[in-house]
TORZALO-863750 format. One record per residue (C-alpha): residue number from 1; z, y, x; residue in one letter. Coordinates in Angstrom, 2 decimals, m for minus. Layout:
BEGIN
- NUM; Z; Y; X; a .
...
//
This chain:
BEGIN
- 1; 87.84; 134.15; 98.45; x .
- 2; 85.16; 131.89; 96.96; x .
- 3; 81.40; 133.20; 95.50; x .
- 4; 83.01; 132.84; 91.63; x .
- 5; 86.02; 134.51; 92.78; x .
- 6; 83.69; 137.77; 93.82; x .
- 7; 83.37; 140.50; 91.48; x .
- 8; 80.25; 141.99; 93.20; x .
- 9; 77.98; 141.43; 95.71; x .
- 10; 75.98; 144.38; 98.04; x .
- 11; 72.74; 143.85; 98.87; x .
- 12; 72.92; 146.13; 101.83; x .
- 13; 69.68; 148.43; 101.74; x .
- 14; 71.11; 149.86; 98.40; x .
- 15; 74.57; 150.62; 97.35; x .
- 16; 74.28; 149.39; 94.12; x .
- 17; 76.71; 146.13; 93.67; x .
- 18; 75.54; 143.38; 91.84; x .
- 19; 77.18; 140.24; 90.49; x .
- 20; 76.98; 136.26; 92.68; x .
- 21; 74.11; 134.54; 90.93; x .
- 22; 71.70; 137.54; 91.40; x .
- 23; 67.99; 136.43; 91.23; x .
- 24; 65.22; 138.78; 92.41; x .
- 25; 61.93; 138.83; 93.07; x .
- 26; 60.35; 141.36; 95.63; x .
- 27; 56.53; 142.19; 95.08; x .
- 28; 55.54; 144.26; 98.20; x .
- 29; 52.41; 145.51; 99.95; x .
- 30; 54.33; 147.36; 102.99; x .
- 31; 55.04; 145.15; 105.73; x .
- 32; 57.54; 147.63; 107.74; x .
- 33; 59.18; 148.60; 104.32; x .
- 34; 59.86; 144.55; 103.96; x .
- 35; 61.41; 144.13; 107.51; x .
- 36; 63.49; 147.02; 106.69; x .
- 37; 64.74; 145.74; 103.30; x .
- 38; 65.05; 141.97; 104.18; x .
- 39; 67.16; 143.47; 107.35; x .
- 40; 69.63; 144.88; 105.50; x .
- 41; 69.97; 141.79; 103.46; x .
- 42; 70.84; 139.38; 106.21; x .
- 43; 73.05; 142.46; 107.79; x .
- 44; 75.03; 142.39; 104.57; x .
- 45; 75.46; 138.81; 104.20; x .
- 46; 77.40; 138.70; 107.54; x .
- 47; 79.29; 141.50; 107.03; x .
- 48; 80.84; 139.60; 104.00; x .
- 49; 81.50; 136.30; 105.56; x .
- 50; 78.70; 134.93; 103.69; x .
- 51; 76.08; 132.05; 104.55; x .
- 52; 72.25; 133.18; 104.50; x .
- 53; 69.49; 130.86; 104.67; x .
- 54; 65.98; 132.25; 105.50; x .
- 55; 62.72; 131.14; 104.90; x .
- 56; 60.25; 132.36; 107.10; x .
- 57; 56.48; 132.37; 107.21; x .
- 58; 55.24; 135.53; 108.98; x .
- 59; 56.90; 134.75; 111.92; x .
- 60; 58.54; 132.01; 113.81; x .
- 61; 62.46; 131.06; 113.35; x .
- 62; 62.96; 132.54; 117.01; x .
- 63; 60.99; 135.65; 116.75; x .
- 64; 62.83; 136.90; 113.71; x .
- 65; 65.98; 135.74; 115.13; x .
- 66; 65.05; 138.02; 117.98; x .
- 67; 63.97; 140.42; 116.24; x .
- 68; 67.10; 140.65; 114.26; x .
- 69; 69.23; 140.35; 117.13; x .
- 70; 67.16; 143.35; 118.38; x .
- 71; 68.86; 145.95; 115.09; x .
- 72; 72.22; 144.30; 115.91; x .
- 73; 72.21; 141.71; 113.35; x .
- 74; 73.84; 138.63; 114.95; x .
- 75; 75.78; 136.03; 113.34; x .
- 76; 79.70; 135.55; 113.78; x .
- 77; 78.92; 131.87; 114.18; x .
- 78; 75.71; 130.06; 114.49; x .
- 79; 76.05; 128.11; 111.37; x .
- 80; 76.54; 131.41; 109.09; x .
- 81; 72.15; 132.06; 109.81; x .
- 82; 69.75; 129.36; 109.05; x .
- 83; 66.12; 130.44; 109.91; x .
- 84; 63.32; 127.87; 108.87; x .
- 85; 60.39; 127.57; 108.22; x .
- 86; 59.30; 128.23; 105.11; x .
- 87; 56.68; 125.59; 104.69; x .
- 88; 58.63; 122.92; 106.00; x .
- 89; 61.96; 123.49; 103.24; x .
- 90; 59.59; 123.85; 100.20; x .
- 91; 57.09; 121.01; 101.54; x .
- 92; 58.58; 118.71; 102.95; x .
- 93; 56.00; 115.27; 104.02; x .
- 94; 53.64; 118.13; 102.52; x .
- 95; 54.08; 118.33; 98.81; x .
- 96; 56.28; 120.84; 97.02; x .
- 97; 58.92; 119.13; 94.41; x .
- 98; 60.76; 121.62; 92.13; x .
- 99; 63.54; 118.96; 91.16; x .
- 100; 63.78; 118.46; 95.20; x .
- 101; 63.98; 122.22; 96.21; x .
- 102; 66.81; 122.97; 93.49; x .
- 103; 68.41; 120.05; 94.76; x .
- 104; 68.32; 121.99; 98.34; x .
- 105; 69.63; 125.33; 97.04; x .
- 106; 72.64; 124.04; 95.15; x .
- 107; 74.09; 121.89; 98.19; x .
- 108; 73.53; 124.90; 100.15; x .
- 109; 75.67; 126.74; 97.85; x .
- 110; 78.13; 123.75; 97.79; x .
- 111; 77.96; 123.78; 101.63; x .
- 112; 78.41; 127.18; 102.30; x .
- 113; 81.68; 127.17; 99.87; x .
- 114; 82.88; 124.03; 101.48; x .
- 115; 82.34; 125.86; 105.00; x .
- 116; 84.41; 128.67; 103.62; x .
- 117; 82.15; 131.08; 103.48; x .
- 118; 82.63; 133.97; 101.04; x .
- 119; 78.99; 133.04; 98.97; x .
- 120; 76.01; 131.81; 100.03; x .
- 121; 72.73; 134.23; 100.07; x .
- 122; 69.01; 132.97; 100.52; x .
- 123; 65.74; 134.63; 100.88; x .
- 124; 62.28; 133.14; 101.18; x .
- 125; 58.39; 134.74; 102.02; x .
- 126; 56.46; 132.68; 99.32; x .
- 127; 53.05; 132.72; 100.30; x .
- 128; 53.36; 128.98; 101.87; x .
- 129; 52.42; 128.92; 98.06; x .
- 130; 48.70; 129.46; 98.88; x .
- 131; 48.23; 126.54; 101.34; x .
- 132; 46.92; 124.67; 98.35; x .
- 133; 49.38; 121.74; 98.93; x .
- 134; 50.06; 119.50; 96.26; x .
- 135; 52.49; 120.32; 93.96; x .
- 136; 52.46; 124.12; 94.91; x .
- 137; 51.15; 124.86; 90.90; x .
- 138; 54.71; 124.56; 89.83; x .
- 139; 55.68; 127.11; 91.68; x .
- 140; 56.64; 129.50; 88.10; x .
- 141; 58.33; 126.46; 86.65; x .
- 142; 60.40; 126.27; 89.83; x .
- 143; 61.64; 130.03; 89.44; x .
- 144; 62.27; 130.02; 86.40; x .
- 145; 64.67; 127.08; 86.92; x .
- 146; 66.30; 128.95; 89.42; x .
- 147; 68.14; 130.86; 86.58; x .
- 148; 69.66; 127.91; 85.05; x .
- 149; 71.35; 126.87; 88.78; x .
- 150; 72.75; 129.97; 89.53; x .
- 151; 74.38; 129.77; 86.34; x .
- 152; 76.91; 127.01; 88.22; x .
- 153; 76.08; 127.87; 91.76; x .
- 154; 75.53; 131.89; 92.32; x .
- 155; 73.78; 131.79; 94.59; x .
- 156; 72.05; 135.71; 95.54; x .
- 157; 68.45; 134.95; 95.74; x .
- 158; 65.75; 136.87; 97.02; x .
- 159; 62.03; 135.87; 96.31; x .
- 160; 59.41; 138.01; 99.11; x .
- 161; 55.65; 137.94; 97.57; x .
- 162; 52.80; 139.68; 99.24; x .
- 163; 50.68; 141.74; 96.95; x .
- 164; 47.84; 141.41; 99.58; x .
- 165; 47.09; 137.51; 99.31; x .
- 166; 48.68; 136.58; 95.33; x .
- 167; 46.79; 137.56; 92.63; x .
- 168; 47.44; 139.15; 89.25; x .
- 169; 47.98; 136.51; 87.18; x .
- 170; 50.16; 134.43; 89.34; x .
- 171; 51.97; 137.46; 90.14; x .
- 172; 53.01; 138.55; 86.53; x .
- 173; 54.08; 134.41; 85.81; x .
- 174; 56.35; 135.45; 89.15; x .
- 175; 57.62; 138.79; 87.42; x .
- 176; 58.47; 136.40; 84.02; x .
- 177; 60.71; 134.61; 86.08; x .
- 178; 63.02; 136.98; 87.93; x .
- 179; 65.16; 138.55; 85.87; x .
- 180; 65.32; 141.17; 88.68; x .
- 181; 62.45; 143.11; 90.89; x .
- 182; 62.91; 145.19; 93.83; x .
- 183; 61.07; 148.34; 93.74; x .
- 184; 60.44; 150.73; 96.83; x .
- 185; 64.53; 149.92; 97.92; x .
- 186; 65.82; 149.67; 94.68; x .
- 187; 66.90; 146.89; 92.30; x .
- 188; 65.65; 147.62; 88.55; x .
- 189; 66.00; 144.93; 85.55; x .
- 190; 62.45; 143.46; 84.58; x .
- 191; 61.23; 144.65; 82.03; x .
- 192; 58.69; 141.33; 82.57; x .
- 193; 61.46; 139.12; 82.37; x .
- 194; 61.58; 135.67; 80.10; x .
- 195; 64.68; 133.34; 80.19; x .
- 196; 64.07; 130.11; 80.99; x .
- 197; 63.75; 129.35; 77.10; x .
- 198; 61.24; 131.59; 76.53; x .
- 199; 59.69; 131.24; 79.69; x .
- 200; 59.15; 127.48; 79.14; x .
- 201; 58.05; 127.93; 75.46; x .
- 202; 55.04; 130.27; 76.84; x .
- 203; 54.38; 128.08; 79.62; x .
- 204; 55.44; 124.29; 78.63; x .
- 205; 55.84; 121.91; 81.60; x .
- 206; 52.88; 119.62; 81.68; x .
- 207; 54.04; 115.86; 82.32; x .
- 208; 53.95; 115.27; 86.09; x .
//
């Protein structure tokens, strides 16, 4: 059964179901609550027979592999968990490219389906964001585009931002972006939200 073919999707630390091509962000200040949440996410994904990528920055790709492995969350194969590091998928040769990262996530979906997995989830911790490498201001643009590829690749998308180190303003550009928000374990609709239409005519694309 392909992602398109799926009715619903479950998240796994609620039991609300939610459609492939889900696109969240998750604003948090509570490091254990975040563990717990992104947890459950990864634990769901491979009780579906679904691919997960994972973008790490607080730790390294062994120590949360470990540290997953240590709640019982273990891949059925090796290739069903990628762990990376977050700085190194967005930056690659040390520049973020918003054409080149969308390019990533859509042959990951194409992979995982080709693989025969049942979809293809994918969570990243952002704050590689505030290295101050270049390209790294597009960062809004970038989600907001993310709506327009899951419309042909759903993809179930999970965007981690600490509240500690982003401030306001970038934050709410974030919140325009996701048409979804996790709050305290639960998935509400954004009341923030812009589509990408309205999104771009607020904040137009400089030439780059």
């Amino acid at each position: 059964m392909t992602a398109s073919a799926r009715a619903t999707v479950s998240l796994g630390f609620t039991a609300e179901l939610f459609p492939p091509g889900t696109h969240m962000c998750y604003i948090y200040n509570d490091e254990r609550e975040r563990l717990e949440i992104m947890s459950e996410f990864v634990r769901s994904g491979i009780e579906s027979g679904e691919k997960i990528a994972y973008f790490v920055e607080e730790m390294s790709p062994q120590a949360l592999r470990d540290y997953l492995a240590g709640l019982g969350i273990v891949p059925t194969e090796e290739a069903q968990l990628e762990i990376a590091p977050s700085v190194d998928v967005y930056c690659p040769e040390g520049r973020f490219s918003p054409d080149r990262m969308l390019g990533r996530l859509r042959s990951a979906y194409e992979d995982g389906i080709r693989e025969g997995f049942n979809g293809v989830r994918l969570t990243g911790e952002m704050h590689w964001a505030l290295r101050g490498l270049p390209g790294s201001e597009r960062l809004a643009e970038y989600e907001s585009r993310i709506n327009l590829l899951v419309v042909d690749c759903p993809l179930t998308v999970i965007c981690q931002y600490d509240a500690n180190h982003f401030d306001g303003a970038t934050l709410f550009k974030i919140l325009n972006a996701h048409p979804m928000m996790i709050v305290r374990g639960q998935v509400v609709h954004n009341p923030y939200y812009l589509s990408p239409e309205e999104y771009f005519a607020r904040y137009p694309v400089p030439n780059v």
